[in-house]
C-alpha positions as CSV (number, residue, x, y, z in Angstrom):
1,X,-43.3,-41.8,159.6
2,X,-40.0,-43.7,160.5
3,X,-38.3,-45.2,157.3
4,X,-37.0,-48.9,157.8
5,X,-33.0,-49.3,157.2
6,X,-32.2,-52.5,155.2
7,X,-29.2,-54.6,156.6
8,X,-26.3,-55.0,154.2
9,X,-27.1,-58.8,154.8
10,X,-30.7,-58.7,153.4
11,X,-29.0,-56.4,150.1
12,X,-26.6,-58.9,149.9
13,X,-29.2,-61.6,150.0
14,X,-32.1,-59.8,147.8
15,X,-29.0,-59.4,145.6
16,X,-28.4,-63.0,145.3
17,X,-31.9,-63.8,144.5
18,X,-31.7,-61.3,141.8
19,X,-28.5,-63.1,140.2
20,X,-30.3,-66.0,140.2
21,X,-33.7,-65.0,138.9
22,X,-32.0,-63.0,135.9
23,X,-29.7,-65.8,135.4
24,X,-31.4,-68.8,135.2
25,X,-35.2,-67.9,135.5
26,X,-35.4,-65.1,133.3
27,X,-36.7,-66.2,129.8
28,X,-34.6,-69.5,130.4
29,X,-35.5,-71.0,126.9
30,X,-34.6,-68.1,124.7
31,X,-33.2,-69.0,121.7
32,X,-29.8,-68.5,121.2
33,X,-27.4,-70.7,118.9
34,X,-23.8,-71.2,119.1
35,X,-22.3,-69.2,116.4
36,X,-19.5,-70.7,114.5
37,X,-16.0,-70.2,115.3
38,X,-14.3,-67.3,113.2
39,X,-12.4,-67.8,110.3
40,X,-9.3,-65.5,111.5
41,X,-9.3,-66.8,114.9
42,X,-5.8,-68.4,116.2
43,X,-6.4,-72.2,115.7
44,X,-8.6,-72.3,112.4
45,X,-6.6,-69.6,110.8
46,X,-3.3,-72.0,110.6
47,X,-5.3,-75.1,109.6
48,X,-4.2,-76.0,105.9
49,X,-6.8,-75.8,103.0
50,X,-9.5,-73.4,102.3
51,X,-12.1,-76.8,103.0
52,X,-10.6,-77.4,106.2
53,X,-10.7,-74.2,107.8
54,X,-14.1,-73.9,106.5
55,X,-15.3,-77.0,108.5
56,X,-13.4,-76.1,111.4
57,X,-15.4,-73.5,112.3
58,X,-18.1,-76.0,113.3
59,X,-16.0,-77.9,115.8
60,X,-17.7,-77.0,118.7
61,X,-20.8,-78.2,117.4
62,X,-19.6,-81.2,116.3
63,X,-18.0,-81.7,119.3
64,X,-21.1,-81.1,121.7
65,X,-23.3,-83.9,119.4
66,X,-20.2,-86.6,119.6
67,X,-20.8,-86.3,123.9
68,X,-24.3,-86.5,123.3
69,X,-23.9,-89.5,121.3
70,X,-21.5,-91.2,123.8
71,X,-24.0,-90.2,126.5
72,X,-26.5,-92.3,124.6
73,X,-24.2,-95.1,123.9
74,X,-24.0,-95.3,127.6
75,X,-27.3,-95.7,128.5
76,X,-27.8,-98.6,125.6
77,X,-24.8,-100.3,127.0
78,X,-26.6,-100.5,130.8
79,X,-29.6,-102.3,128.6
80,X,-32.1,-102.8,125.7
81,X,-35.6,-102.1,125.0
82,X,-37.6,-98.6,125.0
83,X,-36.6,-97.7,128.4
84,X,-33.6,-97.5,128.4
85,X,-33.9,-96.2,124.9
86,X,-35.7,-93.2,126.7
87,X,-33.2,-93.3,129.5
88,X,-30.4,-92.3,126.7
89,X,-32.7,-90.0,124.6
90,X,-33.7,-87.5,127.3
91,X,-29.5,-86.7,128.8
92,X,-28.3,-86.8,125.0
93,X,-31.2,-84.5,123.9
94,X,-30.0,-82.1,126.9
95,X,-26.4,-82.1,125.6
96,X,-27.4,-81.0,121.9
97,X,-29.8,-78.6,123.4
98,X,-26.7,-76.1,124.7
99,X,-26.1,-75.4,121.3
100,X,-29.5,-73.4,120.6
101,X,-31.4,-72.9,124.4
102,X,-28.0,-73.2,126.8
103,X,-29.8,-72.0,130.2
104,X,-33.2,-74.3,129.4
105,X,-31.0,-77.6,128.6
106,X,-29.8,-77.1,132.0
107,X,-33.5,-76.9,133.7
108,X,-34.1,-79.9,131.0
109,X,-31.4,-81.6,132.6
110,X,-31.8,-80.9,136.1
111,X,-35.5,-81.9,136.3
112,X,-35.6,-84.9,134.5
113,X,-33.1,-87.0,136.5
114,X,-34.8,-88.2,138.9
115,X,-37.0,-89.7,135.9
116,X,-34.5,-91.0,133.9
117,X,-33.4,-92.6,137.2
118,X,-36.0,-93.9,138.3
119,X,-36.9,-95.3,134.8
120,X,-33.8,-97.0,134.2
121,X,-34.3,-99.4,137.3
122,X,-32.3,-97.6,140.4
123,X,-28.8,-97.9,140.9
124,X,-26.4,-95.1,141.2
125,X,-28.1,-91.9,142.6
126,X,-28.9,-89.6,141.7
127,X,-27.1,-90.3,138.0
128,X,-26.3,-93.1,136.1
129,X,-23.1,-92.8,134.2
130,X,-25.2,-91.5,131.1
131,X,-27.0,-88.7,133.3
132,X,-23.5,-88.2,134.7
133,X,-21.6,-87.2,131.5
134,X,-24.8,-85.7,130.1
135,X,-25.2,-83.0,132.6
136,X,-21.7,-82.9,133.4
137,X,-21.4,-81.6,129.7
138,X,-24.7,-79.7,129.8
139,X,-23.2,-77.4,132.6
140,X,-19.9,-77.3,131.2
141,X,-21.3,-76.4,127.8
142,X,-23.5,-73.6,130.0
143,X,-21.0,-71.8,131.8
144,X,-18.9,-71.5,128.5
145,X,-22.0,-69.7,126.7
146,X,-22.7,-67.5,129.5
147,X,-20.7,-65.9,132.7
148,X,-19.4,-66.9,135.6
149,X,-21.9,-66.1,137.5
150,X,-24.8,-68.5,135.9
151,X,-21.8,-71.1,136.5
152,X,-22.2,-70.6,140.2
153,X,-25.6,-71.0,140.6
154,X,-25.4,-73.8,138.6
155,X,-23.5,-75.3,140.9
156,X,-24.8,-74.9,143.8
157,X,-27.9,-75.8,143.0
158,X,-27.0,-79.1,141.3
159,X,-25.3,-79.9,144.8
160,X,-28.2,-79.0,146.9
161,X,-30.2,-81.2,144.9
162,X,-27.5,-84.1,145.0
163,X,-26.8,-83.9,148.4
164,X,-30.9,-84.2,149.0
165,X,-31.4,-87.0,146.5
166,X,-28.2,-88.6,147.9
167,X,-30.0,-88.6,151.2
168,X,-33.9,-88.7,150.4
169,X,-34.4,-91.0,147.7
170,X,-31.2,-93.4,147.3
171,X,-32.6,-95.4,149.1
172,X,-29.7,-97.8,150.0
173,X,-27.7,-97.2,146.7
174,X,-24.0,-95.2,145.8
175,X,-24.8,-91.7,145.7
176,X,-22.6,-89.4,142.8
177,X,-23.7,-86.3,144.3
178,X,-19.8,-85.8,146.4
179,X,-18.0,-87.2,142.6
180,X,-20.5,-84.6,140.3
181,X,-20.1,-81.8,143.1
182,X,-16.1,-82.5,142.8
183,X,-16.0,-82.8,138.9
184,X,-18.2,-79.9,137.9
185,X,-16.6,-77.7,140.4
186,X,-13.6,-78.5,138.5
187,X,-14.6,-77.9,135.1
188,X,-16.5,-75.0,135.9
189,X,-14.0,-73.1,137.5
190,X,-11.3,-74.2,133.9
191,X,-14.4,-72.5,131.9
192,X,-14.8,-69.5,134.0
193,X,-11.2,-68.9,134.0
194,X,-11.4,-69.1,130.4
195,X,-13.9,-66.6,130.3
196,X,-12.4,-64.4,132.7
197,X,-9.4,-64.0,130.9
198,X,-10.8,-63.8,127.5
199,X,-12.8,-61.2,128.7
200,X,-9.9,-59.5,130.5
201,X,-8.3,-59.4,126.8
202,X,-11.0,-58.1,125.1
203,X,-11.2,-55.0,127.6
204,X,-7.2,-54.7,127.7
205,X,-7.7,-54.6,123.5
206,X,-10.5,-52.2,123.5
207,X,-9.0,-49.7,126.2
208,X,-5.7,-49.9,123.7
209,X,-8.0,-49.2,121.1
210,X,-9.0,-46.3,122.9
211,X,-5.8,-45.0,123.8
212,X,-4.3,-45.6,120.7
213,X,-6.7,-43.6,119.0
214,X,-6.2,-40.8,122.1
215,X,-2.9,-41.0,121.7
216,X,-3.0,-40.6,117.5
217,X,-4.9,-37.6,117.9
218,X,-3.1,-36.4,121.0
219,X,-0.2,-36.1,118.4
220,X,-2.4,-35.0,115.9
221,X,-3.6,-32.1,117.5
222,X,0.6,-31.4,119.3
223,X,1.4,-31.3,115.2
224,X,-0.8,-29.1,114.0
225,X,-0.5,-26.8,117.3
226,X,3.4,-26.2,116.4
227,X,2.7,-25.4,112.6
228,X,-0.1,-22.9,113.6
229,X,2.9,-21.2,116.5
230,X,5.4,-21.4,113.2
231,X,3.1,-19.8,110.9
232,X,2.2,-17.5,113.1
233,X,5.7,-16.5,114.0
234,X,7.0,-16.4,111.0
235,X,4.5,-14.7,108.4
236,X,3.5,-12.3,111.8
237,X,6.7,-11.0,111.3
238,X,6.8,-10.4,108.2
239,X,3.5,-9.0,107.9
240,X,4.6,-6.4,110.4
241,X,8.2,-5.7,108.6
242,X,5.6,-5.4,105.5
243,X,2.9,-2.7,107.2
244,X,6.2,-1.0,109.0
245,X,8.0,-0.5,105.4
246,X,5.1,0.7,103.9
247,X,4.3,3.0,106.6
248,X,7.9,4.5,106.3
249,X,8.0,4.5,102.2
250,X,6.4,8.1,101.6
251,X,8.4,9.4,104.2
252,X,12.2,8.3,102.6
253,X,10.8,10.4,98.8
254,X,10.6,13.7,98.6
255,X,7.1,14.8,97.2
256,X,6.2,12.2,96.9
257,X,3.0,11.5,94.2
258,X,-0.3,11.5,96.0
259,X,-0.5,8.2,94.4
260,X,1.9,6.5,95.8
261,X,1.3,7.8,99.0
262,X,-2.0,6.6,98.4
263,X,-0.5,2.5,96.9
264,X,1.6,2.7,100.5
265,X,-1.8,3.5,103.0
266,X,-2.8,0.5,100.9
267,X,-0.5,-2.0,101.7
268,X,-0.3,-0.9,105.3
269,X,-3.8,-1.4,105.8
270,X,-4.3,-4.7,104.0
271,X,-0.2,-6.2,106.3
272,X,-2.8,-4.7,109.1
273,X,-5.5,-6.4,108.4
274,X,-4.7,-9.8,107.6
275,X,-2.3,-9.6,110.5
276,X,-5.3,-8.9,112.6
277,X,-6.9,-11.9,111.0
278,X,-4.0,-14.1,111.2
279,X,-3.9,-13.7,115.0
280,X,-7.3,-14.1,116.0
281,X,-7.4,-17.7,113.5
282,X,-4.1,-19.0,115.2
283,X,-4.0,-17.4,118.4
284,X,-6.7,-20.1,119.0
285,X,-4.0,-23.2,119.0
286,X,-1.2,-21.1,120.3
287,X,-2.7,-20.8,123.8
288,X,-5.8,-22.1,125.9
289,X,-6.0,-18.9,127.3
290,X,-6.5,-16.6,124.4
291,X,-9.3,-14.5,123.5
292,X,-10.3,-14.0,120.5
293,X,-11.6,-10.3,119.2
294,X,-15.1,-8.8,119.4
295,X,-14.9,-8.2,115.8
296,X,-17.8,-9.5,113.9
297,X,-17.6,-12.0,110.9
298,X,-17.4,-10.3,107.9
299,X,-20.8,-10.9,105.8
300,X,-21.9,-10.4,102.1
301,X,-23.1,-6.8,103.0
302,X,-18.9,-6.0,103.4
303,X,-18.6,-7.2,99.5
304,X,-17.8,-3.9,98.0
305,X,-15.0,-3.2,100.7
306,X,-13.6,-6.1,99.6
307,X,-13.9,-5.2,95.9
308,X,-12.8,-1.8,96.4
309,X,-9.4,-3.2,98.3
310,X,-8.9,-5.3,95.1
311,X,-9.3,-2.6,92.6
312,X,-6.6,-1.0,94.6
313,X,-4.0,-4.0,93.9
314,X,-5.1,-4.1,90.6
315,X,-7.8,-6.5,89.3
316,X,-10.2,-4.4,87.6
317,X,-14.3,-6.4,89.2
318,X,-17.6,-6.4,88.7
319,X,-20.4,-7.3,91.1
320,X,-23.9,-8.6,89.7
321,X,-26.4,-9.3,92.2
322,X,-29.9,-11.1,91.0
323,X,-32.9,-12.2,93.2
324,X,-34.5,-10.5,96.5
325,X,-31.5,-10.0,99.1
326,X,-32.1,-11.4,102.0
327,X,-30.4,-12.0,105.2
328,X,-29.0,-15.7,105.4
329,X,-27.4,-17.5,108.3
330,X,-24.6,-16.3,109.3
331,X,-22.3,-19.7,108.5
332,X,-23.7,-19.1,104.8
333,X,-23.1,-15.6,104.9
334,X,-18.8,-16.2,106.0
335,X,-18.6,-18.7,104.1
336,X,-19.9,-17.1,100.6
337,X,-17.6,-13.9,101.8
338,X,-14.4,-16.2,102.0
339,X,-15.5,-18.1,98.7
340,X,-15.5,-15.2,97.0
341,X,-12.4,-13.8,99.0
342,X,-10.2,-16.4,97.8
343,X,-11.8,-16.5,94.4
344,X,-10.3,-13.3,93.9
345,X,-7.1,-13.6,95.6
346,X,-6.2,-16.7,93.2
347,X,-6.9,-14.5,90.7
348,X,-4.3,-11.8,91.6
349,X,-1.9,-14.2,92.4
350,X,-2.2,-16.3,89.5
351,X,-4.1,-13.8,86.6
352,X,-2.2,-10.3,86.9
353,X,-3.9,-7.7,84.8
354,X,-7.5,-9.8,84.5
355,X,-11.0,-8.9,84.9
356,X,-12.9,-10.6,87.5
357,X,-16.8,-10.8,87.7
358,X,-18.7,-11.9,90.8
359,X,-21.9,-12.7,90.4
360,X,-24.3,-13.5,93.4
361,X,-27.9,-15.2,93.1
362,X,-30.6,-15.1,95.8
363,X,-32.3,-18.1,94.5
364,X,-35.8,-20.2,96.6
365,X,-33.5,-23.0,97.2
366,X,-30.2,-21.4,98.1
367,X,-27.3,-19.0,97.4
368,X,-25.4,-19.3,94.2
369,X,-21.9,-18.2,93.7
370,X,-20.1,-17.1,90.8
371,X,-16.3,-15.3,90.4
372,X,-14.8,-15.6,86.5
373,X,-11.9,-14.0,85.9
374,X,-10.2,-13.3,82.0
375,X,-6.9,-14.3,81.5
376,X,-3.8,-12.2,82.5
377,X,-2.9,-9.5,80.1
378,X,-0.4,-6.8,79.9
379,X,2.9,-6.4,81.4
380,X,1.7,-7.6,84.8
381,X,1.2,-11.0,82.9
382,X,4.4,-10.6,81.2
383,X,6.1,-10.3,84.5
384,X,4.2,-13.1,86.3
385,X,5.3,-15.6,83.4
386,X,8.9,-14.3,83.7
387,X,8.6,-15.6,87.5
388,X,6.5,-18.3,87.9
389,X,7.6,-19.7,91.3
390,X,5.6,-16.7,92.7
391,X,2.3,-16.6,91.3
392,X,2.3,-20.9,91.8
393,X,0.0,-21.9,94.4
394,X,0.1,-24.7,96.6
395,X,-3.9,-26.0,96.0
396,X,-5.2,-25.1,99.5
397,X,-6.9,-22.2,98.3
398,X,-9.6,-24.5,96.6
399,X,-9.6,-27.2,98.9
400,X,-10.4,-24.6,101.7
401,X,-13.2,-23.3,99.6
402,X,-15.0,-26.9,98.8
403,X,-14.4,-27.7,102.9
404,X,-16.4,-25.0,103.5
405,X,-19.3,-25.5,100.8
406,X,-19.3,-29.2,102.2
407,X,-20.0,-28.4,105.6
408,X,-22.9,-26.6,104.4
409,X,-23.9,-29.5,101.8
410,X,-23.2,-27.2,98.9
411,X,-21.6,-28.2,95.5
412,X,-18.6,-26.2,94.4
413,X,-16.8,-26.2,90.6
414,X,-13.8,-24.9,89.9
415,X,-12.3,-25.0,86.6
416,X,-10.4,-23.5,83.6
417,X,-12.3,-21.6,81.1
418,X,-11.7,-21.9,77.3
419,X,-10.7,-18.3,76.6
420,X,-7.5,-19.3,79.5
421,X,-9.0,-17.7,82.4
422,X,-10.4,-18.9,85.6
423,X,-14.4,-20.0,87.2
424,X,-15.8,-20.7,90.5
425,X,-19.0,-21.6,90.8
426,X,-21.2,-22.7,94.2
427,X,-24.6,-23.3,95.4
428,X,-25.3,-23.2,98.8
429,X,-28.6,-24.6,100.2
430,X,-30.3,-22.6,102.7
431,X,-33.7,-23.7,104.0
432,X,-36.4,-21.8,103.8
433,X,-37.8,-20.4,106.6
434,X,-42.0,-21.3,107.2
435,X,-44.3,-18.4,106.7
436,X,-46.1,-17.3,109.7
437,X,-49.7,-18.2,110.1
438,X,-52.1,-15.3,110.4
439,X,-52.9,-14.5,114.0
440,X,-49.4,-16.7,115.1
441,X,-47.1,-15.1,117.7
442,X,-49.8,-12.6,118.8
C-alpha cells in the first residue's frame, strides 16, 4: 500500500487554514480583559502625583470608550429616531467590546454591517462613517491585544468582504472598501510593528537575564575553582613537609623513647591521611579529568578509629551508644561521622586538655547526635591562652556541620555550656523503612 506525498503547497495551505481557525474561530468570545497599564512602566511612572499615576493606568480603557462614543455621535449626527439610535449602538458596542472579548468584537463587527447598513437607509457601502471608525478601531484595538498574525487575517478578510459588498450589494453607491483596505492596512501594520519590537525586547531582556545569570555563575564557579587549586597547593605542601618531618624526627635522636617514636607514626599518619582526603575533595575542581579514589565513605562503624586517633593527640573521649544499631543511609551515616569529626576537632583546637563525650542515639524517628566537651585544663590550656591567634577558628567548622544536617532536614545546636565548655547536638530524620508483609517478595 503506496503512501500519498503531500505537496508543500497543500502544507502550506492546510497551514493557513490552521492560523486562521486557531486565530479567529477558536473559542472567539473567550473572555479576556485589558489589564491596566503598570504602575512602573515608562510613561505613568513620570506622571506627577500618586492620584494621577493611579488613573493613568486606565488610559487605554478610557481611551477605547471615548472612540466608541464618537462612533456613536456619528451615527446620531447622520439622523434621529431609534434607527439610527441602533445604527450607533451596535459599532460603538463593538469598540467597548475589545476591552473584555477582543477576537468576538471583531466577528460582532464584521457581521453586523451589512445591517447597520442597510438599516441606516444605504449610502456609503459597505460603511457609514460610524461603521467606518467603529471597525477601524475594533481591528486596531484587535491586533494590539493579540499577534500579528490574527492582524492578517483580519485583514484580508475584511477586504474580501469589502471588495464583494463593494461589488454585490452597493448597488449604485461610493464603496469604502479601497479607503478601509488602505487605512487598516496602515494601522495594522504601526500595531504589529509595535508588537514585534516589544516582543523583540522582551526576548533580548530575558536571554540577558539568562546570560547574566550564566555569566554570574560562570564566575562563580572560575572563583571558587582557583581557591580550591590555592588551597590545595598550599596546605598540600605543607601537609607533605608535615608527614616528611615527622617521618625523619626518630631518625635525627638517638634512642629515641618508644613514645615518641610512637607521637611521630602519629602525625605521619594523620599529614597522610588528611592529605589523602584533601586531594580527592579538591582534586574535583582542579581538573575535569580527575578521578577520584575507590575509597569508601567513612561510616559510623569507623567511630572508634576516629576516637582512638584523638586520644592520641590528646583529648581524653567517651562513646555512649543507646537504641538498636542499625544500618542508616549512607548520606546520614557521612554526615553523622563528619558531625562528630569536627565536633571533636573544635574541641582540640579550641579546648586543650578537655574531656569530650559523644553520645549516639538510634531513635524510631531518626539519629541523634551528641559531642560535649569540659573546658580546657592543665598546661595545654595554659599554653592555648598564652597564644590565642592559634586555637581561634574562623566559624566554618559549624556552618559546615548545620549545611550538612539541612540537607538532610535535621536540626543542629551548638552552644556554650555553663561549666565553660563546649555542646553539639543533632537529630537527623531517617524514614522508616515499611515492614514486609507476610508471604511478600516470595
Amino acid at each position: 500500500m503506496t503512501q500519498k506525498t503531500r505537496s508543500p503547497e497543500y502544507a502550506m495551505a492546510q497551514g493557513l487554514v490552521g492560523g486562521l481557525r486557531q486565530d479567529l474561530l477558536l473559542d472567539p468570545f473567550a473572555y479576556r480583559p485589558l489589564p491596566p497599564l503598570s504602575p512602573d512602566g515608562p510613561v505613568v511612572r513620570r506622571l506627577p502625583g500618586a492620584r494621577i499615576r493611579r488613573g493613568a493606568v486606565w488610559l487605554p480603557h478610557a481611551l477605547v470608550l471615548f472612540l466608541a462614543f464618537v462612533s456613536l455621535m456619528l451615527a446620531l449626527d447622520e439622523g434621529g429616531g431609534l434607527g439610527m439610535l441602533l445604527v450607533g449602538l451596535v459599532p460603538a458596542g463593538a469598540v467597548a467590546m475589545t476591552l473584555i472579548r477582543p477576537v468576538g468584537a471583531w466577528w460582532v463587527s464584521i457581521l453586523s454591517t451589512p445591517f447597520v447598513t442597510a438599516l441606516a437607509g444605504g449610502g456609503d457601502w459597505p460603511w457609514g462613517p460610524s461603521g467606518f471608525l467603529s471597525h477601524l478601531v475594533v481591528m486596531t484595538v484587535v491586533a494590539a491585544r493579540t499577534r500579528p498574525r490574527t492582524a492578517a487575517w483580519m485583514w484580508v478578510l475584511t477586504s474580501v468582504y469589502a471588495a464583494l459588498a463593494g461589488t454585490l450589494l452597493a448597488g449604485g453607491y461610493a464603496s469604502l472598501g479601497p479607503a478601509m483596505a488602505f487605512c487598516s492596512a496602515v494601522s495594522l501594520l504601526l500595531v504589529s510593528m509595535v508588537l514585534v519590537r516589544r516582543t523583540a525586547k522582551q526576548e533580548v531582556a530575558a536571554q540577558q537575564t539568562v546570560t547574566a545569570v550564566e555569566r554570574d555563575r560562570r564566575t562563580l564557579l572560575e572563583e571558587r575553582t582557583t581557591i580550591a587549586r590555592e588551597l590545595h597547593d598550599v596546605v598540600a605542601h605543607h601537609m607533605s613537609v608535615v608527614a616528611i618531618q615527622a617521618e625523619a624526627a626518630p631518625y635525627r635522636v638517638e634512642d629515641p623513647p618508644p613514645e615518641l617514636a610512637q607521637a611521630f607514626a602519629t602525625i605521619r599518619e594523620n599529614a597522610v591521611a588528611a592529605l589523602t582526603e584533601l586531594r580527592r575533595i579538591l582534586g574535583v575542581v582542579r581538573a575535569e579529568d580527575y578521578e577520584a579514589p575507590d575509597a569508601p565513605q567513612p561510616v559510623l562503624r569507623d567511630l572508634d578509629a576516629l576516637l582512638a586517633n584523638v586520644r592520641e593527640a590528646g583529648l581524653e573521649t567517651e562513646k555512649t551508644v543507646t537504641g538498636a544499631v542499625r544500618e542508616l543511609p549512607p548520606g546520614v551515616e557521612l554526615s553523622a561521622y563528619r558531625i562528630i569529626q569536627e565536633a571533636l576537632s573544635n574541641a582540640l583546637r579550641h579546648a586543650p586538655g578537655s574531656r569530650a563525650t559523644v553520645e549516639i542515639a538510634y531513635v524510631l524517628g531518626g539519629l541523634g547526635l551528641r559531642v560535649v566537651n569540659t573546658a580546657p585544663q592543665g598546661a595545654l590550656a595554659t599554653a592555648a591562652a598564652a597564644r590565642p591567634a592559634m586555637t581561634g577558628g574562623s566559624g566554618h567548622g559549624i556552618t559546615g556541620m548545620r549545611e550538612r544536617v539541612g540537607m538532610l532536614n535535621g536540626e543542629l545546636t551548638a552552644a556554650p555550656t555553663e561549666d565553660g565548655g563546649y555542646e553539639v547536638t543533632a537529630f537527623v530524620p531517617v524514614p522508616v523503612a515499611p515492614a514486609t508483609a507476610p508471604g511478600e517478595g516470595s
